[in-house]
Each structure stands twice: as structure tokens, then as C-alpha cells.
C-alpha positions in Angstrom: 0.0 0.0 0.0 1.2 3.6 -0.9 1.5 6.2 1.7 -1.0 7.5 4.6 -1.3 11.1 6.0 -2.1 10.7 9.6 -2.8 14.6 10.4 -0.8 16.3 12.9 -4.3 16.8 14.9 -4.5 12.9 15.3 -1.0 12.8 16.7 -1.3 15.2 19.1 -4.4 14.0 20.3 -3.1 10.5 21.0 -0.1 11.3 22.5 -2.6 13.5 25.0 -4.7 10.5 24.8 -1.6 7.9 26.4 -0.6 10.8 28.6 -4.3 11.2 30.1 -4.3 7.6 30.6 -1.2 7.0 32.5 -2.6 10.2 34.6 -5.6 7.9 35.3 -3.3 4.9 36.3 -3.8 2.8 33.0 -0.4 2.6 31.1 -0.8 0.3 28.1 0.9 -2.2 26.5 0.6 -0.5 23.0 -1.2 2.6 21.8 -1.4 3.2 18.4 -2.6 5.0 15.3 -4.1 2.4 12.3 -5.7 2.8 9.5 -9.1 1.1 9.0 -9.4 0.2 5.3 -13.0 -1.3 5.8 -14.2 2.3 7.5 -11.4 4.4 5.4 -10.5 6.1 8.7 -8.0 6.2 11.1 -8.6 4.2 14.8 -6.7 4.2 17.7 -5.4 1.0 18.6 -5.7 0.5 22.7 -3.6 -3.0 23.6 -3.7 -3.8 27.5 -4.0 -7.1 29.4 -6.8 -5.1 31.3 -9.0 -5.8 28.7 -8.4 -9.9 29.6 -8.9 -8.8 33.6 -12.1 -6.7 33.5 -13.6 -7.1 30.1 -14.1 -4.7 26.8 -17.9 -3.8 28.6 -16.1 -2.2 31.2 -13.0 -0.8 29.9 -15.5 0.9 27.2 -18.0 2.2 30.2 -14.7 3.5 31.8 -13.4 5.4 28.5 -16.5 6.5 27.9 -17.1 8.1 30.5 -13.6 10.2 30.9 -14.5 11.0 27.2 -17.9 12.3 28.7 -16.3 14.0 31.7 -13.8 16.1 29.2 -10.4 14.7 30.5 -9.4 12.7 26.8 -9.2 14.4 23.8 -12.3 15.8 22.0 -10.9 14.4 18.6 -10.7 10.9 20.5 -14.4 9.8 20.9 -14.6 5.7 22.6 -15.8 4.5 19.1 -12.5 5.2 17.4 -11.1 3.1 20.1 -10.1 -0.3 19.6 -9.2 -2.5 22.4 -7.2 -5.3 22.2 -5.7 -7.9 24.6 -1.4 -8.9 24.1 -2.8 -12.5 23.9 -4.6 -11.4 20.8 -3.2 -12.2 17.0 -3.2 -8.6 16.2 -0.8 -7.8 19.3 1.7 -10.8 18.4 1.9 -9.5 14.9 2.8 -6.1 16.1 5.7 -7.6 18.2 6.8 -8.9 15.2 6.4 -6.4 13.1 8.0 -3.5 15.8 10.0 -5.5 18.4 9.1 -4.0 21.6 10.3 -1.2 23.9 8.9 2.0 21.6 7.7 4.8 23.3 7.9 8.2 21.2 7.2 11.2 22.8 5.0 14.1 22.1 4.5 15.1 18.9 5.1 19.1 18.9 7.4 20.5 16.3 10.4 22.1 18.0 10.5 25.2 15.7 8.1 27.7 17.3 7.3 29.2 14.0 5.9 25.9 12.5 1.9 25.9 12.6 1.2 22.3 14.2 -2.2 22.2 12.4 0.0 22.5 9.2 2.2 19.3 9.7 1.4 16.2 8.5 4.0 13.6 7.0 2.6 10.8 4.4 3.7 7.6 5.9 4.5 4.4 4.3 2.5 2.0 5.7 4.8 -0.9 7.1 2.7 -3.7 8.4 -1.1 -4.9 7.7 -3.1 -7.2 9.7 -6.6 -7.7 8.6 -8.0 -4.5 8.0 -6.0 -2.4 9.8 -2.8 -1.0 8.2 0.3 0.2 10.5 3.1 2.4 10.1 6.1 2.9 12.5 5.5 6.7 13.0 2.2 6.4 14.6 3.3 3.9 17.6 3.2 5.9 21.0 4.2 2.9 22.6 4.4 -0.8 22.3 6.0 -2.8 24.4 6.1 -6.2 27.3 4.6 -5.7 30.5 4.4 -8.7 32.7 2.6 -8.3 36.0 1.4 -10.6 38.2 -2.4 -11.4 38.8 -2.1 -9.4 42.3 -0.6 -6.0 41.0 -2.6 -6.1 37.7 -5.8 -6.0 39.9 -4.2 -3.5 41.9 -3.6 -1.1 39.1 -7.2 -2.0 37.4 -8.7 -0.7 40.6 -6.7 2.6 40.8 -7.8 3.3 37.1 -11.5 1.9 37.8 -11.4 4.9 40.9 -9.7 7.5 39.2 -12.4 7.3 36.3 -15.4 6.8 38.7 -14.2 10.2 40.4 -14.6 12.3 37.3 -17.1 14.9 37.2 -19.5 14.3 33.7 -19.1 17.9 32.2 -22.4 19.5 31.9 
């Protein structure tokens, strides 16, 4: 496949997106930009073995609702989400495909004069699985994160609290 322009609004949004996240206590396993060829959109591609402990109903509830309460990026709605476990095909082929130990970090051009809105790089897309098509510029992070049973439920529960203690903006 030719090249992809992932607008500059999509990266800055994600990056706020993983940053927002980690501030809530979830830090993933991957976070991504892909390309959906069956929608001809971009999605955000969410991997995190907390989808195998609590389920995609409530990791969506949760998202949701810090989308409602305002903290995650307007441009970053819970239906351009896609959650996905490590065990999962699509995660294994991204190990493959990346190796592991990426995280890139904001994406803010260091010339002051540059307008952000105004950058956008076409990418060559470097790896497809199924519909989704992946290139190495739009991985926030990607890596291994072992934890045992014990912690994982630990740090579900900080995340499930954080959310629940947002206020819904009006």
C-alpha cells in the first residue's frame, strides 16, 4: 500500500490521549494510530492485558465516561477506540512487526514558528493485519509488560477509581 497522511491533529491527540491515561493509572501495553481500510478512517489501537482482567464492557464504560467528563481528547471519541488484549493475533503480529520497547514522545514540532495544524508527514505503511494498516510513525508505545495477577488487579482498581471520580461535564 502507498503512503497514509495521519494529520498532525490525530497525533497530538493521541499522544494527549496515552498521557491522560497514564494520569488515570492505566499505562498500556501499546497505543497506536491504524488505518481502518473497511471504515477508510483512522482508529486508535488500545492493547492492554486489562482488557483480559475486567472485560471490553467495562474498559469501554470507563473510557466512555472520561470522554464524557472532558479529560481525553475531544478528537478521541470511545468509538475510534479499539481495544485489544497482548494475547490477541493482532498484538503478536505487532511484536513482530516492531519488536518492543517503543515509546515516542510528544509530537510538537520544536520550531516555534511551525503551525502544528500545518504538519502532516505521508507515511509508508509498514505492516497490515486484517483491516488495519500500520506504520512505525504512529506507535506511541508498544512494548512487554508482565505483572502478576495481584498487581494487575491493583492497578485495574486505581484506574476503575480515578475514572469513577470524574465529574460528567455538563
Amino acid at each position: 500500500m502507498a503512503g497514509l497522511t495521519l494529520p498532525f491533529e490525530h497525533l497530538r491527540a493521541g499522544a494527549e490521549y496515552r498521557d491522560t491515561l497514564k494520569r488515570l493509572g492505566l499505562d498500556p501495553e501499546g497505543l497506536l494510530w491504524a488505518y481502518d481500510r473497511s471504515l477508510n478512517a483512522f482508529v486508535l489501537v488500545l492493547v492492554t492485558a486489562h482488557l483480559d482482567f475486567a472485560g471490553p464492557l467495562q474498559m469501554y464504560r470507563l473510557l466512555t465516561r472520561a470522554y464524557n467528563a472532558s479529560v481525553t481528547p475531544a478528537l478521541i471519541d470511545p468509538f475510534i477506540v479499539r481495544l485489544h488484549s497482548p494475547k490477541q493475533e493482532i498484538a503478536r503480529a505487532l511484536r513482530e512487526g516492531y519488536g518492543l520497547d517503543i515509546t515516542i514522545g510528544p509530537f510538537v514540532p520544536d520550531d516555534p514558528t511551525i503551525d502544528p495544524s500545518s504538519v502532516s508527514v505521508e507515511t509508508r505503511i509498514t505492516l497490515d493485519v486484517g483491516d488495519l494498516s500500520f506504520a512505525h510513525e504512529w506507535v506511541y508505545q508498544l512494548r512487554d509488560q508482565k505483572m502478576p495477577p495481584a498487581e494487575r488487579s491493583r492497578h485495574w482498581r486505581r484506574f476503575e477509581k480515578n475514572v469513577e471520580a470524574l465529574q460528567i461535564a455538563a
